[in-house]
NUNUSE-750351 format. One line per field, with one value per atom (N, C-alpha, C, O): residue number from 1; x, z, y; atom name. Coordinates in steps of 0.1 Angstrom, whole numbers, plus 5000, padded with zeros to 4 digits. Layout:
// NUNUSE-750351
nr = c(NUM | ...) .
x = c(X | ...) .
z = c(Z | ...) .
y = c(Y | ...) .
atom = c(CA | ...) .
This chain:
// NUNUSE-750351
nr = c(1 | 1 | 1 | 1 | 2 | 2 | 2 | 2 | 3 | 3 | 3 | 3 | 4 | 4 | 4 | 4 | 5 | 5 | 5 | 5 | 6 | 6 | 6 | 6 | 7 | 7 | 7 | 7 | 8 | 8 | 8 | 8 | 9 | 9 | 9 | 9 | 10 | 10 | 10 | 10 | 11 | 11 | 11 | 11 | 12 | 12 | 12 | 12 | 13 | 13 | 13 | 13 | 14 | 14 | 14 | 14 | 15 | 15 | 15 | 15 | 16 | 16 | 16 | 16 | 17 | 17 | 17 | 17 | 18 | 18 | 18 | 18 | 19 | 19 | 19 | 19 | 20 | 20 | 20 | 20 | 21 | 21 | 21 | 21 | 22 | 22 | 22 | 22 | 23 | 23 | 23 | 23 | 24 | 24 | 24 | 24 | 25 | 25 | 25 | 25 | 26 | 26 | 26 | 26 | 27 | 27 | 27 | 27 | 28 | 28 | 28 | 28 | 29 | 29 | 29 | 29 | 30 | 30 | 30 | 30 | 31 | 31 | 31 | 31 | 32 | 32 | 32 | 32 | 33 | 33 | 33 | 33 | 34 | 34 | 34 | 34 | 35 | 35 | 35 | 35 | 36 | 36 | 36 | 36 | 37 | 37 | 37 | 37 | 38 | 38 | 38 | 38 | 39 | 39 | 39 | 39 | 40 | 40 | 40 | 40 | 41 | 41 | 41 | 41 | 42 | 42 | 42 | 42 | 43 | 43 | 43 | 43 | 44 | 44 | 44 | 44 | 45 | 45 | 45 | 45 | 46 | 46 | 46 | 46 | 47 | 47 | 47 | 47 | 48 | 48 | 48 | 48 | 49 | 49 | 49 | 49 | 50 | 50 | 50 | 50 | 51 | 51 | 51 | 51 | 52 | 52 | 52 | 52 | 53 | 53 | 53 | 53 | 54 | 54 | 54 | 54 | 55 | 55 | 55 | 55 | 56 | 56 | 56 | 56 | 57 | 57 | 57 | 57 | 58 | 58 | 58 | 58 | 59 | 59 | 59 | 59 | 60 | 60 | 60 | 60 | 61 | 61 | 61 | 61 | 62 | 62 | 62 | 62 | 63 | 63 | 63 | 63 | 64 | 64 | 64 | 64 | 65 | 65 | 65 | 65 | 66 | 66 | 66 | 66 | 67 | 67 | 67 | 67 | 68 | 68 | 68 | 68 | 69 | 69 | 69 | 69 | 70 | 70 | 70 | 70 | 71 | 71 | 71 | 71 | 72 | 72 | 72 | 72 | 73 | 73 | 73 | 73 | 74 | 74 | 74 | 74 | 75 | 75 | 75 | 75 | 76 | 76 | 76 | 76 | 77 | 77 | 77 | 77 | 78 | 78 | 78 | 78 | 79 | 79 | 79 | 79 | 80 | 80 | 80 | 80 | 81 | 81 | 81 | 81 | 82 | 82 | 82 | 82 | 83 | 83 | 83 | 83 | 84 | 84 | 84 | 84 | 85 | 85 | 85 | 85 | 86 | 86 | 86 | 86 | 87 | 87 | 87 | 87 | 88 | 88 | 88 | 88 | 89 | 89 | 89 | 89 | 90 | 90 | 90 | 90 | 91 | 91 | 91 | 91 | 92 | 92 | 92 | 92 | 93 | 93 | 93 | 93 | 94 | 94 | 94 | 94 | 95 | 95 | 95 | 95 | 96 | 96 | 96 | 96 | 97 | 97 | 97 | 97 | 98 | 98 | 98 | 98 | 99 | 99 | 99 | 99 | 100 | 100 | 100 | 100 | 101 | 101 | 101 | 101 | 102 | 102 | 102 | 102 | 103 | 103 | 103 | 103 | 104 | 104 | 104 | 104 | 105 | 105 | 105 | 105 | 106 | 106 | 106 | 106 | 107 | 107 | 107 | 107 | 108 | 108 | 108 | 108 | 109 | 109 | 109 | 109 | 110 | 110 | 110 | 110 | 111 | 111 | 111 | 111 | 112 | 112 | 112 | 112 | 113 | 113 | 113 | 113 | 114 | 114 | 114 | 114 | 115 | 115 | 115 | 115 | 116 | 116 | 116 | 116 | 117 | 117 | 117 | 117 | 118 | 118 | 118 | 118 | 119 | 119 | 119 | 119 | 120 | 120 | 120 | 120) .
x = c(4940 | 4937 | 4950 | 4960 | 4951 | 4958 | 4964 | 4955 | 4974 | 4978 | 4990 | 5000 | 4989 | 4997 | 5001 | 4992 | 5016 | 5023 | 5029 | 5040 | 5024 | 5032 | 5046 | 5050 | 5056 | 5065 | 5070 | 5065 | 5081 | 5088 | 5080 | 5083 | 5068 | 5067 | 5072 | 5079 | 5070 | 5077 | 5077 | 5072 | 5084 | 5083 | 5091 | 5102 | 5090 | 5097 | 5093 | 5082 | 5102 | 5100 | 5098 | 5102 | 5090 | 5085 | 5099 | 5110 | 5091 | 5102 | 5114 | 5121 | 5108 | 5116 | 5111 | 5100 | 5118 | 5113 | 5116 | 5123 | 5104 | 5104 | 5095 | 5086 | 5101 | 5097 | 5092 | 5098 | 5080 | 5071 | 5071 | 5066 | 5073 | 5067 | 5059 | 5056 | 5054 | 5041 | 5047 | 5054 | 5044 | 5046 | 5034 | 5027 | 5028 | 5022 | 5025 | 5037 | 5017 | 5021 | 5004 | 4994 | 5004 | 4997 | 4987 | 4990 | 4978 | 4972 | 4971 | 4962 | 4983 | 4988 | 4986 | 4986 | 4984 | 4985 | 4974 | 4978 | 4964 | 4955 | 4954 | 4946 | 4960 | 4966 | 4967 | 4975 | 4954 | 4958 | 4962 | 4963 | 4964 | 4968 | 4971 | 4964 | 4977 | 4983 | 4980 | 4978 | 4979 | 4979 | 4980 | 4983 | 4980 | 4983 | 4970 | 4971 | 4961 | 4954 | 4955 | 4959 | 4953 | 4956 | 4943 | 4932 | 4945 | 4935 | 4939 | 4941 | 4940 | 4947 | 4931 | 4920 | 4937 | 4922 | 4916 | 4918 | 4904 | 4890 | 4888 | 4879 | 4894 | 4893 | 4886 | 4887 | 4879 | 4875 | 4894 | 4905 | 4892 | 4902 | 4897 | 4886 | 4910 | 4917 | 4926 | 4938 | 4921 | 4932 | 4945 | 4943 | 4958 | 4971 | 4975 | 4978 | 4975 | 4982 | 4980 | 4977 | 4982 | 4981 | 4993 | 4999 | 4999 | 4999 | 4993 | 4988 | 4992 | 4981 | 4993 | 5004 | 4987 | 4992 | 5002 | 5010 | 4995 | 5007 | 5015 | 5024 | 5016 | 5032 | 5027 | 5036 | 5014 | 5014 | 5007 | 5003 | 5005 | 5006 | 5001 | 5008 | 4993 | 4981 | 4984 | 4990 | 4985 | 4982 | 4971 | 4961 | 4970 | 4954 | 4966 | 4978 | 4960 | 4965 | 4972 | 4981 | 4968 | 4972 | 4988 | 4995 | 4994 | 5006 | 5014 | 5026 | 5004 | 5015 | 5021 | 5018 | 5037 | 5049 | 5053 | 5061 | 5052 | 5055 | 5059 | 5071 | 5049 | 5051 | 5050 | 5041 | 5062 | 5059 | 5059 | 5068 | 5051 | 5047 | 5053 | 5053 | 5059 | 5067 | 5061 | 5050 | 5069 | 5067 | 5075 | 5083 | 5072 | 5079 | 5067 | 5055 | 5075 | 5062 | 5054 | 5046 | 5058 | 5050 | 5041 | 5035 | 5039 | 5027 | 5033 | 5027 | 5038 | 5044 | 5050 | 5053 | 5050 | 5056 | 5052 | 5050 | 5050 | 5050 | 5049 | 5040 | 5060 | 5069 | 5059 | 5051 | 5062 | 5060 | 5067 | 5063 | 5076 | 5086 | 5076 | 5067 | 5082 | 5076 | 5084 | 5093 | 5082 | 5093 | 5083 | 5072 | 5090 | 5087 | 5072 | 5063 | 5075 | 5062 | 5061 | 5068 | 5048 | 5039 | 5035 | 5038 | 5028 | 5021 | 5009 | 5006 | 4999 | 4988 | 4987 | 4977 | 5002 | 5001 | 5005 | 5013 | 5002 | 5000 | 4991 | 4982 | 4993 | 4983 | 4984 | 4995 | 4976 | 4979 | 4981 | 4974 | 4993 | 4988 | 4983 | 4986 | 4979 | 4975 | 4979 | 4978 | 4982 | 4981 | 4975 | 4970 | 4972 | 4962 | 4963 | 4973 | 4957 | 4960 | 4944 | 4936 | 4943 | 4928 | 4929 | 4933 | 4923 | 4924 | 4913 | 4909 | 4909 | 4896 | 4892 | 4898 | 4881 | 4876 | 4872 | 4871 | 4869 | 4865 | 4853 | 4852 | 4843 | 4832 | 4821 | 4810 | 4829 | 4824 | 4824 | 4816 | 4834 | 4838 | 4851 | 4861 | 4857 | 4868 | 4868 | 4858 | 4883 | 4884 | 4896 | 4908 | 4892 | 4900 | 4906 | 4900 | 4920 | 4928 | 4935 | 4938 | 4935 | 4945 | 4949 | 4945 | 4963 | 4975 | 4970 | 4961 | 4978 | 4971 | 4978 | 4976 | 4983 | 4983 | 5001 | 5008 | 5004 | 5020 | 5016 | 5010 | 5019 | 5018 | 5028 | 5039 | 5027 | 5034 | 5029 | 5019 | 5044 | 5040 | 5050 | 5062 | 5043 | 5048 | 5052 | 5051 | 5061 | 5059 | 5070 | 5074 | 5077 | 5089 | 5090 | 5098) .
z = c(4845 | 4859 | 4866 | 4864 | 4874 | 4881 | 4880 | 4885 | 4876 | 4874 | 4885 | 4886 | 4893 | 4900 | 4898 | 4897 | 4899 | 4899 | 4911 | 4915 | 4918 | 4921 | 4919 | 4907 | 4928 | 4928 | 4938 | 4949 | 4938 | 4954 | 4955 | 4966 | 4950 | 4954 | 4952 | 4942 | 4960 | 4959 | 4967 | 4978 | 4964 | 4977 | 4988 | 4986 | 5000 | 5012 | 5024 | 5028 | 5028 | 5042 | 5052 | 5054 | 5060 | 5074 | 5084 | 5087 | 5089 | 5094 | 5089 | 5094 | 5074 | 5065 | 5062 | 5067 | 5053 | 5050 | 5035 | 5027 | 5038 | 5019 | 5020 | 5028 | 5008 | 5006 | 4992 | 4981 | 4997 | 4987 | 4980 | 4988 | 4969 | 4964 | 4955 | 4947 | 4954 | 4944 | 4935 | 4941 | 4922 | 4917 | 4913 | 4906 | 4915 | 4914 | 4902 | 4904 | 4887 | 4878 | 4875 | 4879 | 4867 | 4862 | 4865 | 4860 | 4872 | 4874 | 4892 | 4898 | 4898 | 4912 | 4922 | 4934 | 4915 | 4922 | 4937 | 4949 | 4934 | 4945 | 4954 | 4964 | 4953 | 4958 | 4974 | 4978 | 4982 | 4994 | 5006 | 5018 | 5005 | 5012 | 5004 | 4994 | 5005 | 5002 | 5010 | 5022 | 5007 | 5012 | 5009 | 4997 | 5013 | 5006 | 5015 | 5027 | 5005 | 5010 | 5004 | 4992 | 5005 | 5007 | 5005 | 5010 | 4995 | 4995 | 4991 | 4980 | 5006 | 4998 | 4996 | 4999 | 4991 | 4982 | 4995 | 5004 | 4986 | 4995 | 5005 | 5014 | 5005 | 5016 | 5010 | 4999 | 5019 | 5016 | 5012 | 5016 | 5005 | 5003 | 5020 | 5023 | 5029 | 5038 | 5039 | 5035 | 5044 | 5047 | 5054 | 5065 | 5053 | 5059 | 5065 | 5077 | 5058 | 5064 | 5055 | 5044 | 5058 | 5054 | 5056 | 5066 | 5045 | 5049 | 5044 | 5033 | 5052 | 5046 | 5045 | 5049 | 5038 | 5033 | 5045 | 5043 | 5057 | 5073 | 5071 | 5080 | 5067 | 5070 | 5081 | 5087 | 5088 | 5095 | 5090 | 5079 | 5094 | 5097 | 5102 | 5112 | 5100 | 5104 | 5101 | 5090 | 5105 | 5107 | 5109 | 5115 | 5104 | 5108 | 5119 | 5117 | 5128 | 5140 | 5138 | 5145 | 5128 | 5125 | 5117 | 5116 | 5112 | 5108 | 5117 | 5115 | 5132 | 5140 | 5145 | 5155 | 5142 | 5148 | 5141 | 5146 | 5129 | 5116 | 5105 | 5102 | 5099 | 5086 | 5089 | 5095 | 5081 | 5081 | 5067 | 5059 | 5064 | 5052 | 5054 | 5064 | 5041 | 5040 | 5025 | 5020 | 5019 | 5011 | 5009 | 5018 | 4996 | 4994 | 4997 | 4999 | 4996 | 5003 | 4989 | 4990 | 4974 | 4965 | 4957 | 4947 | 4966 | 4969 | 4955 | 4948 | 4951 | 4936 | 4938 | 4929 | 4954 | 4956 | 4969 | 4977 | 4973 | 4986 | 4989 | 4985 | 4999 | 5004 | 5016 | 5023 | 5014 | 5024 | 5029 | 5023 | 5039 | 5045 | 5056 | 5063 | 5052 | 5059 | 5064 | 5057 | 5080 | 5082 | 5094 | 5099 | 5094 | 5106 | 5098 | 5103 | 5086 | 5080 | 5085 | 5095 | 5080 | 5083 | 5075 | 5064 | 5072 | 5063 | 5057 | 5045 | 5073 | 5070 | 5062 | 5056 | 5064 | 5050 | 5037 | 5030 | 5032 | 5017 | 5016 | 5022 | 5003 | 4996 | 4982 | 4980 | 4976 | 4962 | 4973 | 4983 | 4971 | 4982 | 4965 | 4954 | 4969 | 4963 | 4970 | 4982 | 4961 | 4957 | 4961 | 4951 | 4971 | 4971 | 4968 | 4974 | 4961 | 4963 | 4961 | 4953 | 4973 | 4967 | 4971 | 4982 | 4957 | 4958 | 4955 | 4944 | 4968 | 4961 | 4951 | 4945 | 4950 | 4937 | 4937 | 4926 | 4947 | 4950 | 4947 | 4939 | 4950 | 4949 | 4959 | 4956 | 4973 | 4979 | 4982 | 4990 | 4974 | 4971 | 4969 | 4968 | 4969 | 4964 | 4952 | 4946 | 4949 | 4938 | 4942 | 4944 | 4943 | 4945 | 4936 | 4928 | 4935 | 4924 | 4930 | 4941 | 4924 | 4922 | 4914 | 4902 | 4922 | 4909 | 4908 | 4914 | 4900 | 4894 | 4908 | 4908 | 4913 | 4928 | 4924 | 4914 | 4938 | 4930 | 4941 | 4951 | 4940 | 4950 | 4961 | 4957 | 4977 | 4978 | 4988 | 4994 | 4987 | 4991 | 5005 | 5006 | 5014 | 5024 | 5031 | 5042 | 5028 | 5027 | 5025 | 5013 | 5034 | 5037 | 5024 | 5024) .
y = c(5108 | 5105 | 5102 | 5109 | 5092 | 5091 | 5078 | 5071 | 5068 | 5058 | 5053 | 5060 | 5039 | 5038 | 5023 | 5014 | 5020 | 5009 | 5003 | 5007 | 4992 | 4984 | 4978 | 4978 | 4974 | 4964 | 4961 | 4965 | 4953 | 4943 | 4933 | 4928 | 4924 | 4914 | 4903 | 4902 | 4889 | 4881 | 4874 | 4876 | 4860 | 4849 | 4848 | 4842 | 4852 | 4855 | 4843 | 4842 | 4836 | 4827 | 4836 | 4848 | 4825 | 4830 | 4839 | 4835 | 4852 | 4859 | 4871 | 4880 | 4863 | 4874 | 4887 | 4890 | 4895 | 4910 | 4911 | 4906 | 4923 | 4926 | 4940 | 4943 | 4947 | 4959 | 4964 | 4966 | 4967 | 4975 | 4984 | 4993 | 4991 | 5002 | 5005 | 4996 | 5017 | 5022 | 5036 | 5044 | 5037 | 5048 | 5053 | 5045 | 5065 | 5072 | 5081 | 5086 | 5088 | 5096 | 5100 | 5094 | 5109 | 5116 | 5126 | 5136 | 5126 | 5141 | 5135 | 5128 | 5140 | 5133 | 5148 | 5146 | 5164 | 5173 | 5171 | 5174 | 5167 | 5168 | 5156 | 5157 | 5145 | 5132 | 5141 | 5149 | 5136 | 5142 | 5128 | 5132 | 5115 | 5106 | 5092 | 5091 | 5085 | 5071 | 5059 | 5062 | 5049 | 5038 | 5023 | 5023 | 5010 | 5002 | 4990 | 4987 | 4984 | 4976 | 4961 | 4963 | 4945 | 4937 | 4930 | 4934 | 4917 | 4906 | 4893 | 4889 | 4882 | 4869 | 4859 | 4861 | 4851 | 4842 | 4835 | 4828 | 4845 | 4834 | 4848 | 4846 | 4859 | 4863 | 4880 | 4885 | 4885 | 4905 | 4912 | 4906 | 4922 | 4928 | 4938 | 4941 | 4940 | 4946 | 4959 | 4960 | 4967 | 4980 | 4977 | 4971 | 4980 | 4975 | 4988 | 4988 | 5000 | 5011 | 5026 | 5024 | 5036 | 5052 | 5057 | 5055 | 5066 | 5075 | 5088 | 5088 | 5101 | 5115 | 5123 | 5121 | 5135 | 5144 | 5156 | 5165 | 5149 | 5157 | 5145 | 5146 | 5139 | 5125 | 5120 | 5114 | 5118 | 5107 | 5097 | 5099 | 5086 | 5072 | 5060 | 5056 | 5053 | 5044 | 5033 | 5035 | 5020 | 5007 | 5000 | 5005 | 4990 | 4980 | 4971 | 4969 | 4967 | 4962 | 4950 | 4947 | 4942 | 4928 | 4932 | 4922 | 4943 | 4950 | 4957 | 4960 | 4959 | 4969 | 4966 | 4960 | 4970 | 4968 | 4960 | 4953 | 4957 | 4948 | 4956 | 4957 | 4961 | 4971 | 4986 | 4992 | 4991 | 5004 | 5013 | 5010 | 5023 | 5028 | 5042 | 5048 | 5044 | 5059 | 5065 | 5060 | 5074 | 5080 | 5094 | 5098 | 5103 | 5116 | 5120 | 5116 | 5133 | 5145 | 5154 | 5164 | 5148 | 5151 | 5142 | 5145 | 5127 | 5118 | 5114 | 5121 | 5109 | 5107 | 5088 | 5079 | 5089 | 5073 | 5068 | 5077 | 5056 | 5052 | 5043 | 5037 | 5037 | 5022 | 5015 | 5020 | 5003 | 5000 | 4988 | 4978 | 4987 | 4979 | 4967 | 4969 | 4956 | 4945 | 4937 | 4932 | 4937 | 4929 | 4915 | 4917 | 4906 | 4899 | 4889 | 4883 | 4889 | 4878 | 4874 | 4872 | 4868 | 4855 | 4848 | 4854 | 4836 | 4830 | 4837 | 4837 | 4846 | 4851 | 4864 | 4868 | 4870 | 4882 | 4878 | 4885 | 4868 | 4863 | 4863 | 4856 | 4877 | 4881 | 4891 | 4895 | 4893 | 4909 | 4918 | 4917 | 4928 | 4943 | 4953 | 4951 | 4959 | 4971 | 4984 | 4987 | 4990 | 5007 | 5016 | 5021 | 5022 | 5030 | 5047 | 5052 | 5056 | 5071 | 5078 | 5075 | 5089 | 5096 | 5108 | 5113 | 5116 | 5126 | 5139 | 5142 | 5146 | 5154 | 5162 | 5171 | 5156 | 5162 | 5179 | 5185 | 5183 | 5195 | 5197 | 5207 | 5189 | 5185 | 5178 | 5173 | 5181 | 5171 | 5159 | 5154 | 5150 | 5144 | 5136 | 5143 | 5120 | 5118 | 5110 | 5105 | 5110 | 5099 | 5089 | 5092 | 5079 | 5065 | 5059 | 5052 | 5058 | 5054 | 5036 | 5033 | 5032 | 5017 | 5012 | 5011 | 5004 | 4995 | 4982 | 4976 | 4980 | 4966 | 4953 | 4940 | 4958 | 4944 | 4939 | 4940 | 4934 | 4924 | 4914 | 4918 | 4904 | 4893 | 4890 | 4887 | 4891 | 4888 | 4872 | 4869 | 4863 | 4852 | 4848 | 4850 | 4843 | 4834 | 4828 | 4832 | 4815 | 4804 | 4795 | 4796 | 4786 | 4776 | 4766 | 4757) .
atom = c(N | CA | C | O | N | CA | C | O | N | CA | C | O | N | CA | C | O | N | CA | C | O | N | CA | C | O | N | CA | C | O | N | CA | C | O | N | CA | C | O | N | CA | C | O | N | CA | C | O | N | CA | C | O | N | CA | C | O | N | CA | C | O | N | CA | C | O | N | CA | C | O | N | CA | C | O | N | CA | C | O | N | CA | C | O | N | CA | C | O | N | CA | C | O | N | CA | C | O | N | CA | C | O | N | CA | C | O | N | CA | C | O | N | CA | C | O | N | CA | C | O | N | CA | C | O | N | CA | C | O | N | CA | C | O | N | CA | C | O | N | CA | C | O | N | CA | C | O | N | CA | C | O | N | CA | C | O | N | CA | C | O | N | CA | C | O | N | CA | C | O | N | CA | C | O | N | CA | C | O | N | CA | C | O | N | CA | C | O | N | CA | C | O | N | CA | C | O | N | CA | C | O | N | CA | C | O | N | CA | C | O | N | CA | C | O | N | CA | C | O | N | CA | C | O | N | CA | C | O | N | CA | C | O | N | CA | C | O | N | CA | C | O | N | CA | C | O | N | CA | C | O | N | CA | C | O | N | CA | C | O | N | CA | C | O | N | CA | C | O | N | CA | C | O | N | CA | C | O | N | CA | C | O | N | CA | C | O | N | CA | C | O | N | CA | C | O | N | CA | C | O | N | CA | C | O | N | CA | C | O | N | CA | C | O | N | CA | C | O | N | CA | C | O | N | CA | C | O | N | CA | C | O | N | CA | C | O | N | CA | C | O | N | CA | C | O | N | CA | C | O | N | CA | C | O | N | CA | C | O | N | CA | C | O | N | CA | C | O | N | CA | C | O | N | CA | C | O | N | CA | C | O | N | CA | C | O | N | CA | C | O | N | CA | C | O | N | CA | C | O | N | CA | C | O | N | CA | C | O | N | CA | C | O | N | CA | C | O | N | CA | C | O | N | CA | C | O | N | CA | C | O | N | CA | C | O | N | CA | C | O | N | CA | C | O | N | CA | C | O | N | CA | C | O | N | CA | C | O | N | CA | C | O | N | CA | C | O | N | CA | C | O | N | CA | C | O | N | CA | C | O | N | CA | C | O | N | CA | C | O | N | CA | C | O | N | CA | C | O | N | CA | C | O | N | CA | C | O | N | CA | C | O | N | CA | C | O | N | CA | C | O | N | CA | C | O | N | CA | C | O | N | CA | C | O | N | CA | C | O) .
């Protein structure tokens, strides 16, 4: 299947920046978009940002003009730059990659999470 790794988390004060990445390996051919979603405690896990297989680019609003998500173009990795924290984006980010099954269908892959924190 498809296995993906987190890293870059960590503890950052308010204002600061920190950057994310995901490695993506194993049956990654059909991987047709990326993304990275978020859940701090007590709270629903949250969508943060995309990117798809054209190189564009989506935000959840509470991110825009804050974080921005990149990647290579053989879906194998994908960043995501955070600048301008807050307290309220402490949380796990997660991994995201899906890719069709050709079946009508997708398949939903995720990393095991890295934390990132907050906080003065």
């Amino acid at each position: 299947q498809v296995q993906l790794v987190e890293s870059g988390g960590g503890l950052v004060q308010p204002g600061g920046s920190l950057r994310l990445s995901c490695a993506a390996s194993g049956s990654i051919s059909g991987i047709t978009r990326m993304g990275w979603y978020r859940q701090a405690p007590g709270k629903q896990r949250e969508w943060v940002a995309v990117l798809t297989s054209g190189d564009s680019t989506n935000y959840a609003d509470s991110v825009k003009g804050r974080f921005t998500i990149s990647g290579n173009n053989a879906k194998t990795a994908v960043y995501l730059q955070m600048s301008s924290l807050r307290s309220e984006d402490t949380a796990v980010y997660y991994c995201n990659a899906v890719r069709f099954n050709g079946l009508g269908g997708v398949n939903d892959f995720w990393g095991q999470g890295t934390q990132v924190t907050v906080s003065s």
